[in-house]
N, C-alpha and C positions, 0 to 999 in steps of 0.2 A: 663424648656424651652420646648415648646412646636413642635414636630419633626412635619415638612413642605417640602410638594417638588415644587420645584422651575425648572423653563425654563432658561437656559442660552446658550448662541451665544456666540462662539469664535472661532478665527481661530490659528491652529500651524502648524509650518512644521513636515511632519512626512518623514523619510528617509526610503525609501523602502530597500530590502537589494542591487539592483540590483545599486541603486544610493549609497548607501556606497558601494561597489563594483566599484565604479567607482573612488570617494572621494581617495579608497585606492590607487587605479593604480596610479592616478596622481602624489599623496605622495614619490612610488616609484623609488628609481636610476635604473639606465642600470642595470644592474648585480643582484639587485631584480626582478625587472621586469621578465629577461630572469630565472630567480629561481621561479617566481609563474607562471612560462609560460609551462615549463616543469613540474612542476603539474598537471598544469589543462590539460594538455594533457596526461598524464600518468590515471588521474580518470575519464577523461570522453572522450567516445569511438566517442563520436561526431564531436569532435575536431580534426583537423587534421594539419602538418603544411605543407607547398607547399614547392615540394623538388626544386626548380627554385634557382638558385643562383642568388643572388641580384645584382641590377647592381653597377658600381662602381657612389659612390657622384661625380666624376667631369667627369660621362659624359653622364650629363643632356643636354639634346638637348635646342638649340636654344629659341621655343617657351618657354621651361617650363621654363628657365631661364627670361625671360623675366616677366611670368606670377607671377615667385617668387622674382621681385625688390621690394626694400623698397617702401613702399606708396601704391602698390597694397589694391585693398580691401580686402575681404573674403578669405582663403583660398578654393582649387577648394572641389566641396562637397562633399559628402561622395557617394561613392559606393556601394551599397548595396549588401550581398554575394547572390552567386547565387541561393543557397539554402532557403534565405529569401523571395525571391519575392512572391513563392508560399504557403509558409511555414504556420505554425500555428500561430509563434509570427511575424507580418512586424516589419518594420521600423517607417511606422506612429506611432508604441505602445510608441515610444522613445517622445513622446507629449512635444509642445514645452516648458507646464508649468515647466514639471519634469527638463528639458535640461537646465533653467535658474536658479532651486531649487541647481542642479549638482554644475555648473557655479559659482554659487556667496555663497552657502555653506550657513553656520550659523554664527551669530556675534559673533568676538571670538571661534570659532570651532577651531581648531589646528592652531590659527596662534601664529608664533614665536615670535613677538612683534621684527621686522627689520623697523618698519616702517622707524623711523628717526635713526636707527643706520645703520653705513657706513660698509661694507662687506670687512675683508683685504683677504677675503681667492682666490687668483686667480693663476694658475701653468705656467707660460709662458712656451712656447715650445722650445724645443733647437735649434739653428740652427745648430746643426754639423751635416754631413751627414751619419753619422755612427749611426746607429740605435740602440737604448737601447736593443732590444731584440734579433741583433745578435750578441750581445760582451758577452750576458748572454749564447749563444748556443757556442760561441766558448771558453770561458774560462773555463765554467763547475764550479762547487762549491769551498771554497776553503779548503773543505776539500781532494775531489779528486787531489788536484793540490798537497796536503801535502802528501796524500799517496804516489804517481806516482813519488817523493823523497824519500821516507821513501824505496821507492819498490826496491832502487839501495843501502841502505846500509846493511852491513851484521852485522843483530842483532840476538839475542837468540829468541827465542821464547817467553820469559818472557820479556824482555827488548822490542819487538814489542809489544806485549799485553798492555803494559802502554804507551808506544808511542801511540796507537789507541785509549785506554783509555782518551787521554791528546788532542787526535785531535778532539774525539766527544763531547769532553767538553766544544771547543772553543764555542762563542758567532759571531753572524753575521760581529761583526767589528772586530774579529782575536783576543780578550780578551780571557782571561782563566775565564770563569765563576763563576767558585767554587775555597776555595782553596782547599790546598793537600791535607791537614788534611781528609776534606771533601770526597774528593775524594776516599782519603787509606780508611778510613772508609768502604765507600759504594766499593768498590774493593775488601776489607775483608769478608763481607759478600757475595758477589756475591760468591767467590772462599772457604767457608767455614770456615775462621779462627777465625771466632768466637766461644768462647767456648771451646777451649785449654787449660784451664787452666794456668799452668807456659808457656809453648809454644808459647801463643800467643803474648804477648808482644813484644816476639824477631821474631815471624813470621813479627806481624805490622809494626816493625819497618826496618826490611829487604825489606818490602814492599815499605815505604816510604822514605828510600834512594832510590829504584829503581826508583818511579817518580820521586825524586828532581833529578836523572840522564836523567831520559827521558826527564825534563822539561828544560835541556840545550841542549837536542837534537833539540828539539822540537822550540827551540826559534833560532836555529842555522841556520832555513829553510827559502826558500824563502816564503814570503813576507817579508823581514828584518822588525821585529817588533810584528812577530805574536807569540802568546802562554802571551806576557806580562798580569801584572796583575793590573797596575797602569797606569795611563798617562805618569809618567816621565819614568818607569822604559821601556815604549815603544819607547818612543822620544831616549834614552841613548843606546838600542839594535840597532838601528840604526843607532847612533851618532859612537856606535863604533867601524862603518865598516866605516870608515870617515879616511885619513890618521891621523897622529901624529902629532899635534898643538898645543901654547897655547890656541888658541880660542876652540878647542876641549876639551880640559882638563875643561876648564870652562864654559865649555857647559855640560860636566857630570854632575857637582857640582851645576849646575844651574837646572838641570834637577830633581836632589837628593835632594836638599833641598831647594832651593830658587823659586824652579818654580812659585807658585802663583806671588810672587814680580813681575816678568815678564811679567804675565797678567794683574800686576798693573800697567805696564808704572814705576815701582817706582824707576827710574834710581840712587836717590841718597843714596838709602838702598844695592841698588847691590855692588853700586862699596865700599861702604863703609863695607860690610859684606865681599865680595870675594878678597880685596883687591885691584881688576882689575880696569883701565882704563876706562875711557869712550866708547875709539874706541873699546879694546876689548870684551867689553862689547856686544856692536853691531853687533862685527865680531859672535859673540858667539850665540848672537840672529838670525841673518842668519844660521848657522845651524840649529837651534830648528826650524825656520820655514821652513828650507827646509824640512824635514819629517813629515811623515804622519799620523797624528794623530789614525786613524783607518785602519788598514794594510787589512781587509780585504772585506774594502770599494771593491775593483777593482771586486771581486766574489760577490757579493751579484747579489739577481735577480733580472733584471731592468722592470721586466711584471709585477711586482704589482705597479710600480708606472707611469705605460702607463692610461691617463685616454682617453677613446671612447667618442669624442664629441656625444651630442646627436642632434647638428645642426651645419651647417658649414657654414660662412658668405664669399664668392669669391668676389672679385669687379670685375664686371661687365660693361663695359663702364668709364660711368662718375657716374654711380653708385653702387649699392650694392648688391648683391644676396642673398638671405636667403633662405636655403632649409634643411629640415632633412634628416641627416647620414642616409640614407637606410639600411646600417650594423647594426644600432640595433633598427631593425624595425621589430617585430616578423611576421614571413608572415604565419598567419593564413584563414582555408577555414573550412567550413561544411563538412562535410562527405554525398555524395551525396546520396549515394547507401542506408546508414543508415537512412538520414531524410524523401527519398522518403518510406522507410518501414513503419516506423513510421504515415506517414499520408497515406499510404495505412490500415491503424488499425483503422482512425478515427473511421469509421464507424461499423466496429466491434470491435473485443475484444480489444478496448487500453489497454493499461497501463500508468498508469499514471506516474511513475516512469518515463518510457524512453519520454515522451513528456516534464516533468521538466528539465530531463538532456540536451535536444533538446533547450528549452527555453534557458536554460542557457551560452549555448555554444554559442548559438546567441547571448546573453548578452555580454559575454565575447567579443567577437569580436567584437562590436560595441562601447565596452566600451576602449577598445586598441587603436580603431581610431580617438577615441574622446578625448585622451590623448594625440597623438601626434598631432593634429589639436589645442589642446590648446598649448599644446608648441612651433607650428611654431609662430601661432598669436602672443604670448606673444613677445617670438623673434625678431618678426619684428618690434612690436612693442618700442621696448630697442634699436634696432637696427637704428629704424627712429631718437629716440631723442639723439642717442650716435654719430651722425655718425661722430662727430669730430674726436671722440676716434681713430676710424678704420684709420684714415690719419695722427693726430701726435700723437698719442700713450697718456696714462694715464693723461698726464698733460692739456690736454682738453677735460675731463670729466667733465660731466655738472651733475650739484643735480639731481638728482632722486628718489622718494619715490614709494612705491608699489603704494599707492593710484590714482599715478597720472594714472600707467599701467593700472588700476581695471574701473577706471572712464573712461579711452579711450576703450578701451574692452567692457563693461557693466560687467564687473567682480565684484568679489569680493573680497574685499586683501586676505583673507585667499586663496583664487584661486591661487593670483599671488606667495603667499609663499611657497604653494606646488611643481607648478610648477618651481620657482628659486632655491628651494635646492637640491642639488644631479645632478644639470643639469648642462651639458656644451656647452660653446660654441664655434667649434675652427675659430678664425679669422686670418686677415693677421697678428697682434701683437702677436697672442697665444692663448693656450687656456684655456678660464677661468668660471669658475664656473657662470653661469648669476646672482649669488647674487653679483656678482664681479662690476656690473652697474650700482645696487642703493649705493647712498650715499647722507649725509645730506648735508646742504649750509651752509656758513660761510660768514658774511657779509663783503662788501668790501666798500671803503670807497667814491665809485662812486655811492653808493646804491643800488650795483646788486649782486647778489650771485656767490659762489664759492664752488666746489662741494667738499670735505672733499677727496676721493680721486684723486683727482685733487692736492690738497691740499700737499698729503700724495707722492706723485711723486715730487713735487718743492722741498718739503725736503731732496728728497733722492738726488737731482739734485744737492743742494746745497752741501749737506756735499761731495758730490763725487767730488765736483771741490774745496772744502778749503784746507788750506795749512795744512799738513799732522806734521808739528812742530808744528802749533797752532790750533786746533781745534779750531770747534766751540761750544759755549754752547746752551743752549736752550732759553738764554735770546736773545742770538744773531741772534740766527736763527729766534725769533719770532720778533727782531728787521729790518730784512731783508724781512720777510714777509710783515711786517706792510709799509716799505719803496714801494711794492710792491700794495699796496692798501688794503693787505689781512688780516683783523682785527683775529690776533691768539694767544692767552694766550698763557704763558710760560710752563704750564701745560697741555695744547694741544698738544703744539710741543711734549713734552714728550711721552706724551701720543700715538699721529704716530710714532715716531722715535722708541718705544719699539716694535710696532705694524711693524715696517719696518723689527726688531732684526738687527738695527743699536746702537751698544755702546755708553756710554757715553763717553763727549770730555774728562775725566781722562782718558779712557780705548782706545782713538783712537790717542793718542797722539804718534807719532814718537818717539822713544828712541834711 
């Protein structure tokens, strides 16, 4: 074959790094975000963040509320840092080809494939007034709560040592982690009893009476329940601070060997296994559910599960408000004093180092603003087509597919999937992740659609109002859908009702 060179014309995207640098910001959560924020200002001297404290989300004045109602066009535009106007890199360098390359990404480039699958992940808010993060400041861990008991009995010094042993062993819901065995073990060795020869076996086992002593002290404390090592033997440590009943006694026994049965509804194995009644039966089940499955539920820290909307929806008249949480809005500036040195070198000796570090930090900040300007728009955008949602809650959610958000935007769905994952939104219902708004349609038999979470609220409505002796199954429920217009397989309903972590009608049966 004879080697020839040839002319060829083609065009590709090529991604600068300054646009994956952008791709990435978009990608990530609050808590990312503010983790490559304090980076990039620890490595580069340019950067700087404005010590101003932010003002508070609800108290946007008048006009800007107005300017941020659904239906608005554009968000207002970007501000250029001060430091840019004059600077080496402007803002024109941000050209609008690159800005729509950003924008609409690559086909298939990090998209999740949500298109047509329905989002169950959303955290509604609580309405109790007592806030998760001052019951965590005023109860303290619940190990502290076990010492601050332990601190008023008079033990040995050995006998405390596996007391303390046995507290830092618990698990966050008040469980014993490891067993003894385990425990003596790694205790033996801490305190050197290994390798004793004859000695040791009877040191080990001096050992491990003293825990199995500590482990009744230990379970003797308040939170009735805590140090257990089982479900039942947790439900029983607190059945048996309960006064002296039959229904008590067969509430042990139910606890110690029969418990599954229990979670089966399988009323006619109990009473035939325990001897017992029907009624007592029941009376017996009323204990086990009055206690608490994880004792040291009440201590655990309620700041990890606080999520920071990253936009907060207020109603506004007869309409909507859309605006971003200023609290995790990084408030970045240039460094004045530095960029003006900088281009006081142009002309003599630069360095090209500190004029890249310069560009860059201007990157950065431009690429910050242009990530939360995609997530107002996208916002508002969810917000125009949901606005049902925001007045009667889930059950008037409408379909929505990324596609449709990409095509009103001039986006591109991988756009819309970066910006919906990891993002929240708190509204008057709550607040929910914005993958929480698309959902697929489900035909109805008027020949209009029904959006799958829409869908996935009628179900939960329904089982919440069935009679508590008869459940329903999923043939029924998809038979009261259907009666409803709502064409939905029996394996659908299933399929939501797992997705709600609503039991089945064997397991929600009344006993």
């Amino acid at each position: 074959m004879k080697p020839s060179l040839q002319v060829r014309l083609s065009q590709h995207l090529a991604l600068t790094p300054q646009l994956q640098q952008s791709i990435r910001l978009l990608q990530l959560s609050t808590l990312e975000l503010n983790q490559e924020v304090g980076q990039m200002l620890e490595q580069n001297p340019f950067l700087e963040a404005e010590e101003d404290a932010p003002p508070s989300p609800f108290d946007t004045p008048p006009e800007r509320q107005a300017a941020d109602r659904t239906g608005d066009a554009e968000p207002a535009a970007e501000t250029p840092d001060a430091g840019e106007a004059t600077g080496e890199i402007r803002a024109e360098e941000f050209g609008k080809t690159e800005r729509e390359d950003w924008e609409n990404g690559t086909e298939g480039d990090d998209f999740d494939g949500i298109r047509e699958t329905p989002s169950g992940t959303g955290a509604t808010g609580d309405s109790d007034d007592f806030e998760p993060q001052d019951r965590g400041a005023l109860q303290g861990s619940l190990q502290d709560h076990l010492r601050a008991q332990v601190a008023g009995m008079r033990l040995s010094a050995e006998d405390h040592a596996a007391l303390e042993v046995l507290i830092e062993s618990l698990d966050g819901d008040g469980y014993l982690a490891d067993a003894l065995d385990d425990i003596a073990q790694r205790l033996a060795e801490m305190l050197g009893l290994t390798g004793l020869g004859v000695g040791e076996a009877q040191a080990r086992e001096e050992l491990a009476d003293r825990l199995q002593c500590a482990l009744r002290w230990l379970q003797s404390l308040d939170p009735p329940g805590v140090g257990a090592r089982t479900l039942g033997e947790c439900l029983a440590l607190q059945i048996q601070a309960t006064p002296r009943t039959p229904a008590r006694q067969l509430a042990l026994l139910i606890c110690g060997q029969y418990l599954e049965l229990l979670a089966r509804r399988d009323m006619k194995r109990l009473t035939a296994l325990t001897g017992a009644d029907e009624d007592l039966v029941r009376q017996a089940q009323g204990l086990i559910m009055a206690c608490e499955p994880k004792p040291g539920r009440p201590f655990s820290p309620a700041e990890g599960n606080v999520i920071v909307p990253d936009v907060i929806v207020r109603k506004s008249g007869r309409g909507l408000s859309v605006a971003l949480n200023p609290d995790v809005m990084p408030k970045l500036r240039i460094n004045d004093l530095y960029a003006q040195a900088v281009r006081g070198q142009r002309g003599a000796a630069s360095h090209p180092g500190l004029s890249s570090r310069l560009q860059e930090a201007r990157w950065f900040v431009k690429n910050i603003q242009q990530r939360f300007d995609t997530i107002l728009r996208v916002s508002k955008a969810i917000v125009e087509r949901q606005k049902g949602f925001f007045t009667h809650g889930a059950i008037a959610m409408k379909p929505l597919v990324l596609r449709e958000i990409a095509d009103e935007l001039g986006l591109h769905e991988s756009t819309i999937s970066r910006v919906t994952t990891a993002k929240y939104m708190a509204t008057p219902q709550g607040t929910f992740e914005l993958k929480y708004f698309f959902g697929s349609s489900l035909h109805t038999e008027a020949g209009g659609n029904a959006s799958s979470t829409a869908v996935r609220a009628l179900i939960q409505q329904i089982v919440g109002a069935e009679n508590a002796s008869k459940p329903l199954s999923d043939s029924q429920i998809s038979e009261m859908l259907e009666e409803q217009g709502i064409q939905v397989a029996r394996r659908t309903v299933a399929k939501y009702r797992e997705a709600l972590k609503i039991a089945p009608a064997s397991l929600r049966r009344d006993i």
